[in-house]
C-alpha positions in Angstrom: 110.6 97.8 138.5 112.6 95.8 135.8 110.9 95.4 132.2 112.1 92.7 130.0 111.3 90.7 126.8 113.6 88.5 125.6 112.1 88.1 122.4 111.0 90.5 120.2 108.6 89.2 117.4 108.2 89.9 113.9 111.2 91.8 113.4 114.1 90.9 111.0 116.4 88.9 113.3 116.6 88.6 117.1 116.4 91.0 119.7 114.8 92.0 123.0 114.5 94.6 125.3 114.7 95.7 128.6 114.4 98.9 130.9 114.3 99.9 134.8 111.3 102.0 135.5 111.8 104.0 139.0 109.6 106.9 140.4 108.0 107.1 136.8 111.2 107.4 135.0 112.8 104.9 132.5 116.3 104.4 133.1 118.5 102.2 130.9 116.1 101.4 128.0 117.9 99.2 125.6 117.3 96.9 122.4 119.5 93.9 123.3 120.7 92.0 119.9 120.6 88.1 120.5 122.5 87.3 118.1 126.4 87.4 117.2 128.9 90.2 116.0 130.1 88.7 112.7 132.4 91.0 111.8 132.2 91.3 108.4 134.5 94.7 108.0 137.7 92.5 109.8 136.7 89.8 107.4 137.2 91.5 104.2 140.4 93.5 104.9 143.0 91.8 102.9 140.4 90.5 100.4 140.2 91.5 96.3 138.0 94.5 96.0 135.3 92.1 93.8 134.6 90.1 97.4 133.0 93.0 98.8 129.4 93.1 97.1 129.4 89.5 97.3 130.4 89.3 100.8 128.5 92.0 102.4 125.1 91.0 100.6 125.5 88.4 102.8 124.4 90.8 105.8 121.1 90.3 105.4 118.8 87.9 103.8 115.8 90.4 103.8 117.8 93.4 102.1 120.8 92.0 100.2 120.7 94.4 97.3 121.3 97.7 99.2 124.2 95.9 100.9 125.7 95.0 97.3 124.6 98.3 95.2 125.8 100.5 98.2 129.6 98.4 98.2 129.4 98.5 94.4 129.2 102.1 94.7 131.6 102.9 97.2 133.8 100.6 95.5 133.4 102.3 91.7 134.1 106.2 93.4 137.4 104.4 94.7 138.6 103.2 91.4 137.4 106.4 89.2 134.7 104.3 87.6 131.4 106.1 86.2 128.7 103.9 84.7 127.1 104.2 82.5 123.0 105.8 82.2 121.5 102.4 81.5 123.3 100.5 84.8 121.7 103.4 86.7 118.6 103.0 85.7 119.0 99.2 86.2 120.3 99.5 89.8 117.3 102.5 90.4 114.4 100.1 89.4 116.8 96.7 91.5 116.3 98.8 94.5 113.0 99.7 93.8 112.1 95.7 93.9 114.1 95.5 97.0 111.9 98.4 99.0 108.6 96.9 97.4 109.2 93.3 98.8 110.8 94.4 102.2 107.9 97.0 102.2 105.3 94.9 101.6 106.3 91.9 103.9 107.0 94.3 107.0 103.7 97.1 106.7 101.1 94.2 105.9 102.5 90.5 106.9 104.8 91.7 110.0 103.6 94.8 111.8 99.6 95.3 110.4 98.5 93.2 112.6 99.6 95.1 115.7 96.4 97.3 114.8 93.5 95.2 114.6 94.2 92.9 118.0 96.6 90.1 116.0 99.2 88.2 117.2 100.5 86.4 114.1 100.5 87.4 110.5 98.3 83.7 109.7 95.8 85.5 111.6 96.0 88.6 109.5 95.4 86.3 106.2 92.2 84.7 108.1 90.5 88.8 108.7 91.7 89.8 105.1 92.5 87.1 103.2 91.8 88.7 99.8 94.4 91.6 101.0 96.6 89.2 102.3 96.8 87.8 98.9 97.1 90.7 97.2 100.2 91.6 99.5 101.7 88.4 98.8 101.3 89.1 94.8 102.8 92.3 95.5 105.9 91.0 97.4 106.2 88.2 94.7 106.8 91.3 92.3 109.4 93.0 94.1 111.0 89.3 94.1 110.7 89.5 90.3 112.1 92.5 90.0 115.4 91.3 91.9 115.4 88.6 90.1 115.0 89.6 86.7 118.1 92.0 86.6 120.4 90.9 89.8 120.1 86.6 88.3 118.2 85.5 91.4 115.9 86.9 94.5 118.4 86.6 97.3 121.8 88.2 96.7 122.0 89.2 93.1 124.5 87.4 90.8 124.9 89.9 88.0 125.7 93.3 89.4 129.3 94.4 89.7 132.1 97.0 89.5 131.3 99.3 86.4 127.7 97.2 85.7 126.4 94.0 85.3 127.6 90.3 83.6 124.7 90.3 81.5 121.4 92.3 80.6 118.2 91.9 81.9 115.8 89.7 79.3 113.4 91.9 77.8 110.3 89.7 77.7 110.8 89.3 81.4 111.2 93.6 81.6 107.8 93.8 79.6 105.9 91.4 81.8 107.2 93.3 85.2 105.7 96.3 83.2 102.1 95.0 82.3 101.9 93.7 85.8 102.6 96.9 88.0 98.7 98.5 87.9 97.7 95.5 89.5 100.2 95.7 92.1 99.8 99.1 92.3 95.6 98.9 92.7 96.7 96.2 95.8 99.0 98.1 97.4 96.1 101.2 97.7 94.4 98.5 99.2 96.8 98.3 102.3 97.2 102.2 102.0 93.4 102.1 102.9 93.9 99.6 105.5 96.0 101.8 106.9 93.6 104.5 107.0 91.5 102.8 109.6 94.2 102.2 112.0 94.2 104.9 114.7 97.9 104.9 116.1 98.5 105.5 119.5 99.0 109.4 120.3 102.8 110.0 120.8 105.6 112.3 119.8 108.9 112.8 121.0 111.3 115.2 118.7 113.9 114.2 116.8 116.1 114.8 113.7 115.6 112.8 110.4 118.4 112.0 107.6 117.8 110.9 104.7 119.6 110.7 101.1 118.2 114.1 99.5 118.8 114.6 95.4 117.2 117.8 93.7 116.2 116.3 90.5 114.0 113.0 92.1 113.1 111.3 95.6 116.5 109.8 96.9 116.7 106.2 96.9 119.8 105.6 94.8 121.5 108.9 94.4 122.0 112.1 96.8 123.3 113.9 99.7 122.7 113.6 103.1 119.9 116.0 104.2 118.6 117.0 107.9 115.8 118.7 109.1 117.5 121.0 111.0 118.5 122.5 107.1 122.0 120.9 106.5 123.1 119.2 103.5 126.2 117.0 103.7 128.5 115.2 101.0 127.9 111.8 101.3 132.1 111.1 101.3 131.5 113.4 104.6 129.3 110.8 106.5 131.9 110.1 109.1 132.4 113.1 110.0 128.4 114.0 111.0 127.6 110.7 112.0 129.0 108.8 115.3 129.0 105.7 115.7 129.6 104.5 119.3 130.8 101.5 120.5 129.5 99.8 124.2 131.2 97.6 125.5 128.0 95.2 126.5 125.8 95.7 123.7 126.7 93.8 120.2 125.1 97.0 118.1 126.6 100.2 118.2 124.4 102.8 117.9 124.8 106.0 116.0 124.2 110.1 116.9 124.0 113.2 114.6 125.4 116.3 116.5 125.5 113.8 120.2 121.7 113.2 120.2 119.8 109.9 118.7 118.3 110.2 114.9 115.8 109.1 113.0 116.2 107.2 109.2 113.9 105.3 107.0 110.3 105.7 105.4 109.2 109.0 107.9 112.1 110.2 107.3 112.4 110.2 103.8 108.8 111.8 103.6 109.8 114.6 106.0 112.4 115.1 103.5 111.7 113.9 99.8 107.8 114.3 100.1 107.3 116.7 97.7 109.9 114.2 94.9 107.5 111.5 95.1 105.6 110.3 91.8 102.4 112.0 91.9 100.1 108.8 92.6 102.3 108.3 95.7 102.0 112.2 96.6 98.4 112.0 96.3 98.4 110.0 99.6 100.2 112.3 101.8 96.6 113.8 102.7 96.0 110.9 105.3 99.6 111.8 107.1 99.3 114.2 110.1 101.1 117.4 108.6 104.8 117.5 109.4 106.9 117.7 111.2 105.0 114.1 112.4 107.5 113.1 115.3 104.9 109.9 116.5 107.2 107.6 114.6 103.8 104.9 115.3 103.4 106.9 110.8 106.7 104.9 109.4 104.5 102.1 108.4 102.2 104.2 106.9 104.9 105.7 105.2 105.9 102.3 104.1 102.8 102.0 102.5 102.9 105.4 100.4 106.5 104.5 99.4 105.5 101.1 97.9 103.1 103.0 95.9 105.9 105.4 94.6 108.6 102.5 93.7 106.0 100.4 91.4 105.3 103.8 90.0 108.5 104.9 89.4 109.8 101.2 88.4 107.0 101.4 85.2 108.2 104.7 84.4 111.9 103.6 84.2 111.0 100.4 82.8 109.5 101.8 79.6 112.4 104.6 79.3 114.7 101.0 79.0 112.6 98.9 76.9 112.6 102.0 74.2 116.3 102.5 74.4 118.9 100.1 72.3 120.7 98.0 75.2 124.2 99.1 75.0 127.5 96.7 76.9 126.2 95.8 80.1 129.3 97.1 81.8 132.2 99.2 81.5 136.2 98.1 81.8 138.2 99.8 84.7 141.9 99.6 85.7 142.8 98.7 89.4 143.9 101.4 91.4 144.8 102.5 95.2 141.7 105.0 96.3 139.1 105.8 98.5 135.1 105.6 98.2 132.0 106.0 99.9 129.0 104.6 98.9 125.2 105.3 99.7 121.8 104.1 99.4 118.3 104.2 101.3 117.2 100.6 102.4 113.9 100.1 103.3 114.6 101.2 107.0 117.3 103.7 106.2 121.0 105.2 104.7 123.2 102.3 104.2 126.8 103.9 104.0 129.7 102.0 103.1 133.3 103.1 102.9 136.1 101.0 101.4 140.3 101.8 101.1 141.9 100.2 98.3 145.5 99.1 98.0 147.3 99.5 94.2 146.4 95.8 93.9 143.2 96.4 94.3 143.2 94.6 97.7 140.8 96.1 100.7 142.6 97.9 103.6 140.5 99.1 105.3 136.5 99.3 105.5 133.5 100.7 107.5 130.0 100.0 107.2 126.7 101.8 108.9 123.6 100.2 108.6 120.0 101.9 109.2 119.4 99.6 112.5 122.7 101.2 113.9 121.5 104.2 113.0 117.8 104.2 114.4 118.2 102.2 117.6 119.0 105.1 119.8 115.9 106.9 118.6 114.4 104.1 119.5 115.3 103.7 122.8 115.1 107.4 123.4 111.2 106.5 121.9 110.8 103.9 124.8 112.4 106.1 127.6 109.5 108.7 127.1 106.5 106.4 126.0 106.6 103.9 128.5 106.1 106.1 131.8 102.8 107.4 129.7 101.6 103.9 129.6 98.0 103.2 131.5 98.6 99.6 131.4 99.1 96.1 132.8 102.7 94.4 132.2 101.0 92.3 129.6 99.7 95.1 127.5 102.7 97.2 128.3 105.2 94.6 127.0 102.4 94.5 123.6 102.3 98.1 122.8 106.2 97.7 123.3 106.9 95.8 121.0 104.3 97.4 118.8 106.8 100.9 118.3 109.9 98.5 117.9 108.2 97.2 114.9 107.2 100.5 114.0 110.8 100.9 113.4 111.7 98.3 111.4 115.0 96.9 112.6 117.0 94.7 111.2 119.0 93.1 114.1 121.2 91.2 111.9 122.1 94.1 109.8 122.8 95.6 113.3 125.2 93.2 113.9 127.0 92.9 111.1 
């Protein structure tokens, strides 16, 4: 028996799916991209190192920032450039809008509704219109946030190599500050919403990664950490991570010692949980205990980590408004070199590597996004769940989709 949607809804691009299901087995269970290889590695080879941010926050319009923070990165450890305290804390509390607002439109607007018989996030706003609004407030902050210090919502205009063009305006830092509670009181709102749900019982064992950094919970800074114990150099990525090419499918996908992987908001918590702020940590009580391998808990996790990033954005926020500003970015000289770069998006490690030329000029580049990374779990996910099912094609081809969104993806980060 074949098993096929063409469209998947409420995801972050296009995709479908489709599987063969013989003698109660699934054979070939694969996310199918519908949409077109860009390739945006080919198309910057040859270009000025500067083109990369700008470029590659093109990926995506739902997570620009990581794509430009992560190339701005990469792109500083290959010229010798170190920033300077006050652009980290800047690009820290950057990505923290960009997790908030992806965060908030994917847990609540995209996939909540999955869990209370919903097909369409307007129906969502007519059962809980007051949270509904509330989630919307609390995207529009995340917005803010980009806004405020990258110079607009979608790809930022003021972050570069060794900074930014100009300083966030301090009025507009203060009232981000005075309006976090709120946002912070509405997101515990969906956190409790999310306490009602009762996911579907599955598990299926698998390795998380995740950025891990001693002194905090990783988001911008940190090595590469596995449950199975291992901690990796970031510059090292390409040498734990695969990524495979096939030939019919317009995503690679990506394995950790030959077997599928897990990234984004579960895995984080398997790894960071005991890093987060202490409001966020607080939550952890309505998890299952980990190891939690029914991956159903990354929206919840979603939830817990939108808690932590307003958190955590206050706390930096006030550490910058008592400081004196200093130059919002530091001079470098063009060099040849070679840098890695990494960040967690909302659905995972973003890694990107660049080569530079003495002229500064890119020679060669790789990038791996989360999707790439997670869409082998994923199908591995499918293979076991599906032959577990008790029903009907119709409600099959639901509670399908309902674990894709689980995930997350971003197809057109996928197929970048």
């Amino acid at each position: 028996m074949k098993i096929r949607i063409d469209h998947v809804s409420k995801i972050e691009g296009h995709g479908g799916f489709e599987a063969e299901l013989y003698g109660g087995k699934i054979r070939n269970a694969l996310m199918r991209t519908k949409e077109g290889i860009r390739l945006v590695e080919s198309i910057l080879r040859g270009r000025d190192h500067h083109e990369a941010f700008v470029v590659t926050a093109r990926i995506c319009g739902v997570c620009p920032v990581v794509h430009n923070l992560t190339a701005i990165k990469a792109l500083e450890n290959a010229l010798g450039v170190r920033v300077s305290p006050q652009t980290i804390l800047l690009r820290k509390v950057l990505e923290y809008g960009q997790l908030i607002q992806s965060h908030a439109l994917h847990a609540y607007f995209m996939a909540a509704g999955d869990y209370f018989g919903l097909d369409s996030g307007l129906d969502l706003v007519k059962k809980f219109p007051q949270i509904s609004q509330e989630a919307l407030a609390v995207r529009e902050l995340g917005n803010k946030i980009i806004d405020y210090i990258g110079g607009r919502t979608i790809h930022p205009l003021r972050t570069r190599v060794g900074g930014f063009t100009k300083l966030p305006e301090r009025a507009r830092i203060q009232w981000v500050v005075n309006n976090i509670d709120s946002s912070i009181e509405s997101t515990l709102k969906i956190v409790d919403l999310y306490r009602k749900i009762k996911f579907p019982v599955f598990a299926r064992k698998t390795e998380f990664l995740a950025l891990k950094n001693k002194d905090e919970y990783a988001i911008y800074e940190g090595d590469i950490a596995t449950t199975d114990g291992l901690l990796i150099p970031v510059k090292k990525f390409e040498h734990n991570i695969e990524e495979i090419q096939i030939p019919y499918l317009m995503a690679k996908r990506a394995h950790y010692k030959e077997k599928p992987y897990m990234v984004g908001a579960l895995a984080r918590l398997h790894l960071n949980r005991i890093k987060l702020n202490p409001q966020a940590r607080t939550l952890l009580k309505y998890l299952p205990k980990f190891p939690n391998y029914n991956t159903f808990y990354n929206l919840f996790s979603q939830t817990i980590e939108m808690v932590h990033c307003l958190a955590e954005t206050k706390k930096l926020l006030i550490q910058y408004l008592k400081i004196k500003e200093g130059k919002p970015c530091v001079e470098y000289k063009v060099k040849a070199g070679k840098g890695v770069g990494a960040v967690e998006a909302p659905r995972g490690t973003l890694y990107h590597y660049y080569e530079l030329d003495n002229q500064g000029k890119i020679v060669n580049c790789n990038l791996i996004t989360p999707t790439v990374q997670m869409l082998a779990n994923l199908e591995a996910d499918l293979a076991k769940w599906i032959p577990e099912m008790k029903y009907g094609s119709i409600e099959r081809d639901k509670k399908i989709q309902m674990l894709i969104r689980a995930y997350d993806p971003c197809m057109t980060c996928a197929t970048h």
